[in-house]
Every structure is written in structure tokens, then in C-alpha cells.
ZALO-462208 format. One record per residue: residue number from 1; residue in one letter; chain; y, z, x of N, C-alpha, C, CB in turn. Coordinates in steps of 0.2 Angstrom, whole numbers, plus 5000, padded with zeros to 4 digits. Each point is the difference from the previous one (the first is absolute). Glycine has a CB too. Layout:
N
nr | rest | kette | n.north | n.up | n.east | ca.north | ca.up | ca.east | c.north | c.up | c.east | cb.north | cb.up | cb.east
NUM | a | A | Y | Z | X | Y | Z | X | Y | Z | X | Y | Z | X
...
//
This chain:
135
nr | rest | kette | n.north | n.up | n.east | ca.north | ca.up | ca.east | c.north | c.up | c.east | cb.north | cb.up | cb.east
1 | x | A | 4821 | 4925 | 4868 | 5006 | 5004 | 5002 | 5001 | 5000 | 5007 | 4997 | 5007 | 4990
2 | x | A | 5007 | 4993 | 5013 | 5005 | 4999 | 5006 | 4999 | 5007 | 5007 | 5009 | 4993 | 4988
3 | x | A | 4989 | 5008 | 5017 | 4999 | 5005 | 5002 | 5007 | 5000 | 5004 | 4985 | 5001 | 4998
4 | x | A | 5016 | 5006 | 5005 | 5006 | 5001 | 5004 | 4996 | 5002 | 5007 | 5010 | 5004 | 4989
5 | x | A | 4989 | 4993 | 5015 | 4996 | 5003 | 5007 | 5005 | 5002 | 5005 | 4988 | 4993 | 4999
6 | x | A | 5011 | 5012 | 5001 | 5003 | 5006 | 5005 | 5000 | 4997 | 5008 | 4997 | 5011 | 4990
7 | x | A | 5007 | 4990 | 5013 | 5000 | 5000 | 5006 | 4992 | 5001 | 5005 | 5013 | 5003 | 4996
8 | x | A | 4988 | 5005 | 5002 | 4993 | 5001 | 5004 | 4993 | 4999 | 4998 | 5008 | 5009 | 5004
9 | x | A | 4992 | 4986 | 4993 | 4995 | 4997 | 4996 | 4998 | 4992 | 5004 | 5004 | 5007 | 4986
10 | x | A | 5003 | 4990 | 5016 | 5000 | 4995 | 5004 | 5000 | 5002 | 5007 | 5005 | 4995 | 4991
11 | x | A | 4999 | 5008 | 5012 | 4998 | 5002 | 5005 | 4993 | 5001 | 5004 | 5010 | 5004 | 4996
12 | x | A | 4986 | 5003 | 4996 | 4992 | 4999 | 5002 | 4996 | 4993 | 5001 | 5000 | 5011 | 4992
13 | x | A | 5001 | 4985 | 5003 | 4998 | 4995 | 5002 | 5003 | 4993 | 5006 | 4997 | 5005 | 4988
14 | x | A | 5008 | 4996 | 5014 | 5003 | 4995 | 5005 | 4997 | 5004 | 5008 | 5014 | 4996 | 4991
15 | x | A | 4985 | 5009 | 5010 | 4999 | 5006 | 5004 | 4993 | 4995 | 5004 | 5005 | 5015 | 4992
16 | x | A | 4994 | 4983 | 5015 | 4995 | 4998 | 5002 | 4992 | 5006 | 5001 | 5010 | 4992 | 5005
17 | x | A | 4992 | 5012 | 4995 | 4995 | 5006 | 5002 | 4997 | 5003 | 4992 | 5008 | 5006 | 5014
18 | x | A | 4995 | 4991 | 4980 | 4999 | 5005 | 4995 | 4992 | 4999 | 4998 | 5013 | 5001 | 4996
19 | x | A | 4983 | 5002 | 5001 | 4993 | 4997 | 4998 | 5002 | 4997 | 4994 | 4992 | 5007 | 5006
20 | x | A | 5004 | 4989 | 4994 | 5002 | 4993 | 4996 | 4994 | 5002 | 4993 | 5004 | 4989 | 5011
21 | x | A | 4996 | 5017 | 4987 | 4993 | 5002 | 4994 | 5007 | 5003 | 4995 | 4984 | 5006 | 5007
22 | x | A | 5023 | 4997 | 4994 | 5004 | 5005 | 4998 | 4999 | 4997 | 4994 | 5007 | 5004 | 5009
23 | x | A | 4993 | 4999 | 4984 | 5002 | 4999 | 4994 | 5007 | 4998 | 4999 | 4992 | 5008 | 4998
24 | x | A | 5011 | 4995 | 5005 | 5008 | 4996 | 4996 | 5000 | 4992 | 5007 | 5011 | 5016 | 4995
25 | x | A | 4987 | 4983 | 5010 | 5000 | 4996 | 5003 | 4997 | 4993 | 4995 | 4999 | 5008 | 5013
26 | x | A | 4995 | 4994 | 4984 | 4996 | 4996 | 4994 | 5004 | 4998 | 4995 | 4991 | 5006 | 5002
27 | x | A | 5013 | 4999 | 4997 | 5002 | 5002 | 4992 | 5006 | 4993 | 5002 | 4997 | 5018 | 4996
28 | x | A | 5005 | 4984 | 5009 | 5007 | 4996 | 5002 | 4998 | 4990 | 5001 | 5006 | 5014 | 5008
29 | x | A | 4989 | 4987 | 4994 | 4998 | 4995 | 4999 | 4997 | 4997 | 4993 | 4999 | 5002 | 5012
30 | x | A | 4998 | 5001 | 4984 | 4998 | 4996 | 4996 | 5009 | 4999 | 4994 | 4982 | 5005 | 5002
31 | x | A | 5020 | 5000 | 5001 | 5006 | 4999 | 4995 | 5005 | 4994 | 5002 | 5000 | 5014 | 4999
32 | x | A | 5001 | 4984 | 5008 | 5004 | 4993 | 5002 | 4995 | 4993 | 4996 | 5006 | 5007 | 5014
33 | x | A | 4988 | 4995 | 4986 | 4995 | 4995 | 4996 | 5003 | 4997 | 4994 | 4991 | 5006 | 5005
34 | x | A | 5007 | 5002 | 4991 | 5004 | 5000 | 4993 | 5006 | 4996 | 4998 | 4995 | 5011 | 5000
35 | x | A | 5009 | 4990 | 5008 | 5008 | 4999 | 4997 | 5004 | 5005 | 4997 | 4997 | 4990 | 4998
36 | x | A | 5001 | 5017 | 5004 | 5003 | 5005 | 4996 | 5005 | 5004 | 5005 | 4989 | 5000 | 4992
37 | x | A | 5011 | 4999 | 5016 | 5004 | 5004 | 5003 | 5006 | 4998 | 5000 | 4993 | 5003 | 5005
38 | x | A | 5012 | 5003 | 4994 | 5008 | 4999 | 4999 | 5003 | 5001 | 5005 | 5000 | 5004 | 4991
39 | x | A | 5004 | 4994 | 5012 | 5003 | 5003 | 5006 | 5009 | 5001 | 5000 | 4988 | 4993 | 5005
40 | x | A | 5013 | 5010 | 4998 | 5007 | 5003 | 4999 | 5005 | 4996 | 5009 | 4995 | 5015 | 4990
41 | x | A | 5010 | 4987 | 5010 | 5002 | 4998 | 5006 | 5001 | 5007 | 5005 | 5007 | 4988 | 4995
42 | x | A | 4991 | 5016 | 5002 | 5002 | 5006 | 5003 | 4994 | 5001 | 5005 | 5007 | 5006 | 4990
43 | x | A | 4987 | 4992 | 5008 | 4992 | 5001 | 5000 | 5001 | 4994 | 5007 | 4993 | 5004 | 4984
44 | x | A | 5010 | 4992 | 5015 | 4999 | 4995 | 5004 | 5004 | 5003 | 5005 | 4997 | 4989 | 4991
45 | x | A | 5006 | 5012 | 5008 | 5007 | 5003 | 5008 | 4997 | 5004 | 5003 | 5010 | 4999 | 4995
46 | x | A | 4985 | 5008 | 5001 | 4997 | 5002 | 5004 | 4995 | 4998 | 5005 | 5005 | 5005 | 4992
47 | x | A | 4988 | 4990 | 5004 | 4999 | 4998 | 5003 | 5001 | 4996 | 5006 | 4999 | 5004 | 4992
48 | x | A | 5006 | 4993 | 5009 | 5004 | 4996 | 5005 | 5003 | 5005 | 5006 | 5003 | 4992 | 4990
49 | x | A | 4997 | 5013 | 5007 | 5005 | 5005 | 5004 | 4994 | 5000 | 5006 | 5010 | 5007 | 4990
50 | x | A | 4993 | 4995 | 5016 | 4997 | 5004 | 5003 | 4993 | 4994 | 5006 | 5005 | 5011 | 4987
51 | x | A | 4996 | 4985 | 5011 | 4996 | 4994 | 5006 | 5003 | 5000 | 5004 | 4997 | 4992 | 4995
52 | x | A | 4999 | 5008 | 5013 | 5003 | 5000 | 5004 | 4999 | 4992 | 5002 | 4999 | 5013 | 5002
53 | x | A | 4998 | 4982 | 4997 | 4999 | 4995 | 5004 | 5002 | 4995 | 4993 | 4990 | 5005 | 5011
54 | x | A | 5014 | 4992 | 4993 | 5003 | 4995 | 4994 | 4995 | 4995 | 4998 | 5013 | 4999 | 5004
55 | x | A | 4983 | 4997 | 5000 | 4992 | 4999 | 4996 | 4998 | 5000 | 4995 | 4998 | 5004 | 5006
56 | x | A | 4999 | 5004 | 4993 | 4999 | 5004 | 4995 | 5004 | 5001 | 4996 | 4995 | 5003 | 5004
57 | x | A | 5010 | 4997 | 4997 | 5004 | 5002 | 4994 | 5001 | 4991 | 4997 | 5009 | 5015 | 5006
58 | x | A | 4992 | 4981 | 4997 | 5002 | 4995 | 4995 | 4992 | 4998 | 4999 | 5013 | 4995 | 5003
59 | x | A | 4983 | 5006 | 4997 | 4995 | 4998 | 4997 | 4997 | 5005 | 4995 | 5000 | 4993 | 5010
60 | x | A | 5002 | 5014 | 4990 | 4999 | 5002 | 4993 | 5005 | 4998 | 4996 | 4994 | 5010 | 5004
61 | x | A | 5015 | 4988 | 4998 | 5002 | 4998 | 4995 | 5000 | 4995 | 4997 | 5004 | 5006 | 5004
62 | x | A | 4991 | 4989 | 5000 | 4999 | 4994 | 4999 | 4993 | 5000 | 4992 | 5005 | 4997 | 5017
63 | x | A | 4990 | 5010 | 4984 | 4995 | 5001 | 4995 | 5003 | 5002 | 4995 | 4992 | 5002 | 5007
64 | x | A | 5013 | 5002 | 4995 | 5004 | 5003 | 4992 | 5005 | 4996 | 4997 | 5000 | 5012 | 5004
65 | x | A | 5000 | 4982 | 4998 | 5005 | 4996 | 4996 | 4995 | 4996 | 4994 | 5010 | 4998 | 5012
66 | x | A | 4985 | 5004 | 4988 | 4995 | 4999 | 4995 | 5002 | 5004 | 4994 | 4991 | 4998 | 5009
67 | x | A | 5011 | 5008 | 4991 | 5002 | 5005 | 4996 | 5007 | 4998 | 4999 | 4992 | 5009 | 5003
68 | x | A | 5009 | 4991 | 4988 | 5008 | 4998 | 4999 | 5003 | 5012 | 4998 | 4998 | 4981 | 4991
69 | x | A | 5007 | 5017 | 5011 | 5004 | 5008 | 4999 | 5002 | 5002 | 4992 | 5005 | 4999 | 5013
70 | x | A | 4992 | 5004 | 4984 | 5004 | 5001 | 4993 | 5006 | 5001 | 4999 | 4993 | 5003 | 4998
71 | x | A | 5011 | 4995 | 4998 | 5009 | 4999 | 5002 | 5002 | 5007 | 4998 | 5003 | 4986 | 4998
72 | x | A | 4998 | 5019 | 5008 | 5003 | 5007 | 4996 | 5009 | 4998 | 4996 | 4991 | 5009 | 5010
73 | x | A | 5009 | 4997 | 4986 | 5004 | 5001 | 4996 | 5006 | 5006 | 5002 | 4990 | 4994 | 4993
74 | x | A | 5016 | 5005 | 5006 | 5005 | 5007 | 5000 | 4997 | 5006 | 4998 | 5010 | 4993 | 4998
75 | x | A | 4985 | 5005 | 4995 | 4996 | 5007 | 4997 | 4996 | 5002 | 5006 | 4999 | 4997 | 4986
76 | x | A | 4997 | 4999 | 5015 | 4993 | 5001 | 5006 | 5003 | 5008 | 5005 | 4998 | 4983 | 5003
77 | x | A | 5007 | 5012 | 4999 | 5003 | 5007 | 5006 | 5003 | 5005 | 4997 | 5004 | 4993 | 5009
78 | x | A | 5000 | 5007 | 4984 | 5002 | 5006 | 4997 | 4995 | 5005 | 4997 | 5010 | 4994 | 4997
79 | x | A | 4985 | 5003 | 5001 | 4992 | 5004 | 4998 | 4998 | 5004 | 5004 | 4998 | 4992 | 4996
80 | x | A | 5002 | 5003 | 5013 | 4998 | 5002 | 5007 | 5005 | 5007 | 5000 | 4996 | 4986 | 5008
81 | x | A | 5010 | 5012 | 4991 | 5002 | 5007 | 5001 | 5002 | 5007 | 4998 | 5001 | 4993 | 5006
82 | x | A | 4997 | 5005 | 4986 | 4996 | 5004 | 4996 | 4996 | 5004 | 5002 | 5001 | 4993 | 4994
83 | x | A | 4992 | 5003 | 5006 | 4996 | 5005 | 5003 | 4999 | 5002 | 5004 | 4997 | 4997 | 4995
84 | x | A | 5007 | 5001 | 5012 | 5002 | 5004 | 5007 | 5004 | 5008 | 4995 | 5004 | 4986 | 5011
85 | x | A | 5001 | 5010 | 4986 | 5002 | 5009 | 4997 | 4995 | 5004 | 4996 | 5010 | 4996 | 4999
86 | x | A | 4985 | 5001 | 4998 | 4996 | 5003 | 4994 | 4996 | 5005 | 5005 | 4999 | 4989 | 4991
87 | x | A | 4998 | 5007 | 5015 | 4995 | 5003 | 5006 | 5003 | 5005 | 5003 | 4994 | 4991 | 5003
88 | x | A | 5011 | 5007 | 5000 | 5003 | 5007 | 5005 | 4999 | 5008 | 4997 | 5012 | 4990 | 5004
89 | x | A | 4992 | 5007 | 4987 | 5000 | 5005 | 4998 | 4995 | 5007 | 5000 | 5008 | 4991 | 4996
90 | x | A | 4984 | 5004 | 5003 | 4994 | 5002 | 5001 | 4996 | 5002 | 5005 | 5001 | 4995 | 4993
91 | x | A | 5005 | 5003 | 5013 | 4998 | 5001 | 5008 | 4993 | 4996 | 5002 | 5005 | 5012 | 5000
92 | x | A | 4997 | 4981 | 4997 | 4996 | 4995 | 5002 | 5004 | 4997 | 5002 | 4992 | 5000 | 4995
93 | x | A | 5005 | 4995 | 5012 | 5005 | 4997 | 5003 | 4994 | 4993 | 5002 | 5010 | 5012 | 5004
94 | x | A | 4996 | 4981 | 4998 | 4996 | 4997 | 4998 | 5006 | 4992 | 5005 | 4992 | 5008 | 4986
95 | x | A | 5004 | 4987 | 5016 | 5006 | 4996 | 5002 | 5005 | 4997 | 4996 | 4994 | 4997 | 5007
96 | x | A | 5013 | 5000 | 4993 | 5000 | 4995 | 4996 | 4998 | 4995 | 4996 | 5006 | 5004 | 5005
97 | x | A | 4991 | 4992 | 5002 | 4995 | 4997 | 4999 | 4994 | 5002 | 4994 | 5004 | 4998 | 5011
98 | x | A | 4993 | 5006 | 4989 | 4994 | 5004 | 4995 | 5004 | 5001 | 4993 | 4992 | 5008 | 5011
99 | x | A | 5013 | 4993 | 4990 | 5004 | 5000 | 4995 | 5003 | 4995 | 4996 | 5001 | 5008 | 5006
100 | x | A | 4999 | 4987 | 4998 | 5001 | 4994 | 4993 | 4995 | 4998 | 5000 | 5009 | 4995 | 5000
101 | x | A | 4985 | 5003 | 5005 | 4995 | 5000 | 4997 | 4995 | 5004 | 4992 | 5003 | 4998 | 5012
102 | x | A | 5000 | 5006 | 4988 | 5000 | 5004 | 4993 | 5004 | 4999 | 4994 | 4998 | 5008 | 5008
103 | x | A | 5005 | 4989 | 4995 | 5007 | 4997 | 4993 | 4996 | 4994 | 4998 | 5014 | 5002 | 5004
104 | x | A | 4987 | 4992 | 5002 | 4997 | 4995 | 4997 | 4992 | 5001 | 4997 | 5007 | 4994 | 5007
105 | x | A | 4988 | 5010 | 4995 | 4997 | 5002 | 4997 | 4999 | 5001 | 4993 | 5001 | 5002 | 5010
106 | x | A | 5003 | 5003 | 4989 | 5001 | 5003 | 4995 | 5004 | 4994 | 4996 | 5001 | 5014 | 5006
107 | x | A | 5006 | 4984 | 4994 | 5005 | 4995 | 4997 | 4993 | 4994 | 4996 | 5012 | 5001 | 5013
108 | x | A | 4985 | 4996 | 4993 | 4997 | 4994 | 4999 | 4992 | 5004 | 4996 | 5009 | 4990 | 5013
109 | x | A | 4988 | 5015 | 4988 | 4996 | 5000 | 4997 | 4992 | 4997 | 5005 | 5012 | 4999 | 4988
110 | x | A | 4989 | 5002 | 5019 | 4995 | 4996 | 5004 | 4997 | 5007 | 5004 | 5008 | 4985 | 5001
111 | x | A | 4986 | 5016 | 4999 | 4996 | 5005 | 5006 | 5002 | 4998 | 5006 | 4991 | 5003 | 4995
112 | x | A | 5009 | 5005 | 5009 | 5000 | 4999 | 5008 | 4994 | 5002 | 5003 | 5012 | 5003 | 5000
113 | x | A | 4987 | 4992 | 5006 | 4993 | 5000 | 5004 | 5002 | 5004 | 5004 | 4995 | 4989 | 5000
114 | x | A | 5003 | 5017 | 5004 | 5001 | 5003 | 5005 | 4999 | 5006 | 5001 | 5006 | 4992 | 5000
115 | x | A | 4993 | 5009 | 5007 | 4995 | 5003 | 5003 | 5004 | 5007 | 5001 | 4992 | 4990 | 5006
116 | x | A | 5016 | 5011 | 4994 | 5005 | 5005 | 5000 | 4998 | 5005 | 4995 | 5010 | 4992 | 5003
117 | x | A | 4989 | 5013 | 5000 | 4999 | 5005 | 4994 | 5007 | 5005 | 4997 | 4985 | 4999 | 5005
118 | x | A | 5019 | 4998 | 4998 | 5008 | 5002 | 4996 | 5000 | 4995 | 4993 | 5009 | 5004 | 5012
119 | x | A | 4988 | 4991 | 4988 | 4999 | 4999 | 4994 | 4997 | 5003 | 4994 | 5002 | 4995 | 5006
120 | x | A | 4993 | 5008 | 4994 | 4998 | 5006 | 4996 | 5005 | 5004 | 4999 | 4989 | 5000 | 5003
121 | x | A | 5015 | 5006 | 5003 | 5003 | 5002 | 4996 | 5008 | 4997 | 4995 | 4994 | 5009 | 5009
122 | x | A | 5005 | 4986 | 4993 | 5008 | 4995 | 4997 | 4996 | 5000 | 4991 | 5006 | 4987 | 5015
123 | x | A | 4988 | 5013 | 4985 | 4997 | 5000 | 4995 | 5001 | 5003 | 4996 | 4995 | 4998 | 5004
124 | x | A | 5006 | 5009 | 4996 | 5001 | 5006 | 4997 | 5009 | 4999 | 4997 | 4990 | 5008 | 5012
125 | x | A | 5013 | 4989 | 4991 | 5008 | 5001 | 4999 | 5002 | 4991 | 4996 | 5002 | 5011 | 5014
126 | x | A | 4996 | 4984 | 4987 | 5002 | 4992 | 4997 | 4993 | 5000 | 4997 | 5009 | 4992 | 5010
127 | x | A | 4993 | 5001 | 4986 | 4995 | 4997 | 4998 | 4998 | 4995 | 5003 | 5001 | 5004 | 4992
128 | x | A | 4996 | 4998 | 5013 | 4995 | 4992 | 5003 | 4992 | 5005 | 5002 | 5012 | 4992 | 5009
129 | x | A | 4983 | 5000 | 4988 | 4994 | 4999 | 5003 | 4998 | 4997 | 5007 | 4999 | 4999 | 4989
130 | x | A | 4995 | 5007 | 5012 | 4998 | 4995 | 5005 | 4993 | 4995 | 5001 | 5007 | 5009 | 5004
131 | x | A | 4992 | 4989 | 5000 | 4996 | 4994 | 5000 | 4993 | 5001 | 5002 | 5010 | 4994 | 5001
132 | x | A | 4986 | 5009 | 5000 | 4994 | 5001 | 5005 | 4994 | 4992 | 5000 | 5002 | 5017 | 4996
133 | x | A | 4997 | 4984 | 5011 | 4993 | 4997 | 5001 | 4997 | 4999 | 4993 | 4997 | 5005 | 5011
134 | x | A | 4999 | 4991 | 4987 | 4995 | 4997 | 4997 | 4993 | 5002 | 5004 | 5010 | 4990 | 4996
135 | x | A | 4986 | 5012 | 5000 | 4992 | 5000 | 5005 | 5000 | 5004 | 5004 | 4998 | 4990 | 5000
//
């Protein structure tokens, strides 16, 4: 099965200073082994965003071009903003971003890796799983 890894799951792991024992840093890795991480373009843009030294930035874009993007759908983003409506109404609030992340989720039937704990409450309101560490 196909995992969906969240931004701040990659980030932990790209981060020079993080300690390298973290469970989802593990988890993220044995999951690119498997061949099971999914990747979106939204995940990728965030990642990208925000480099200051062009360096780095082409050379992480240069590591993510390893990862193909799943091809979203017109439903993907009417779902996303579904459940942007579904949350508000519950006074949860959440990015758009986090929000399709939950459609495709949900849509395609694939867990999310990630360390966001607005994902637990998105839990309560869609149907998506999440993914936790192994071990």
C-alpha cells in the first residue's frame, strides 16, 4: 500500500541538526525502500519553497525528481474543498494544502505519514488513515 508523507515528515528528515534515531525519520526511510512513498506536487512545492541558496534548492530538487507526483484530479480539489467546508464548520482549521491531502487520501484509499497533529483532528470529521512508525 502506497504511503502519502506529509511535508513535515520530510522536512524532519532533510533538516541537518535533526537526530537521526526519529521514528517517522526510520519509518520514512524504510518506506522509500519498500517503494511505497506517494508524493503529491503540492508536498513538493512546499518543500521547495522557501531555500534560500539556489544550491540547495536544486539539489533537493534534483533528489525529489526520484519521486513521481500522483496525477491529481478536478475531484481531488472539490473534496479538498469539501472538507475545508466540513472543518470550518467544526471550528477546525487546517491548510489547503492539508486538505487535499485528505481527499487524496481519503479518494485513493492511501495513509498519511506525518508528524501534524491537525491530522488527528481532520480524523474526527473525513475518512482518512494515518500511518505511524513501525517498531
Amino acid at each position: 500500500m502506497k504511503i502519502i508523507v506529509d511535508t513535515c515528515v520530510w522536512s524532519l528528515a532533510l533538516r541537518r541538526n535533526t537526530v537521526k534515531k526519529n521514528p517517522f525519520i526510520n519509518e520514512l526511510k524504510n518506506l522509500i525502500e519498500e517503494i511505497r512513498v506517494q508524493f503529491i506536487g503540492p508536498i513538493r512545492q512546499e518543500l521547495l519553497s522557501g531555500i534560500k541558496s539556489k544550491k540547495q534548492f536544486d539539489t533537493l530538487k534534483l533528489h525529489l525528481e526520484a519521486f513521481s507526483d500522483v496525477e491529481l484530479e478536478a475531484k481531488d480539489y472539490e473534496l479538498a474543498a469539501e472538507y475545508f467546508n466540513a472543518a470550518r464548520k467544526k471550528g477546525i482549521q487546517g491548510s489547503n494544502t492539508d486538505f487535499l491531502i485528505c481527499a487524496i487520501s481519503s479518494r485513493r484509499k492511501m495513509p498519511i505519514l506525518t508528524t501534524d497533529k491537525d491530522f488527528t483532528n481532520f480524523q474526527s470529521v473525513f475518512p482518512i488513515s494515518l500511518h505511524l512508525p513501525r517498531g
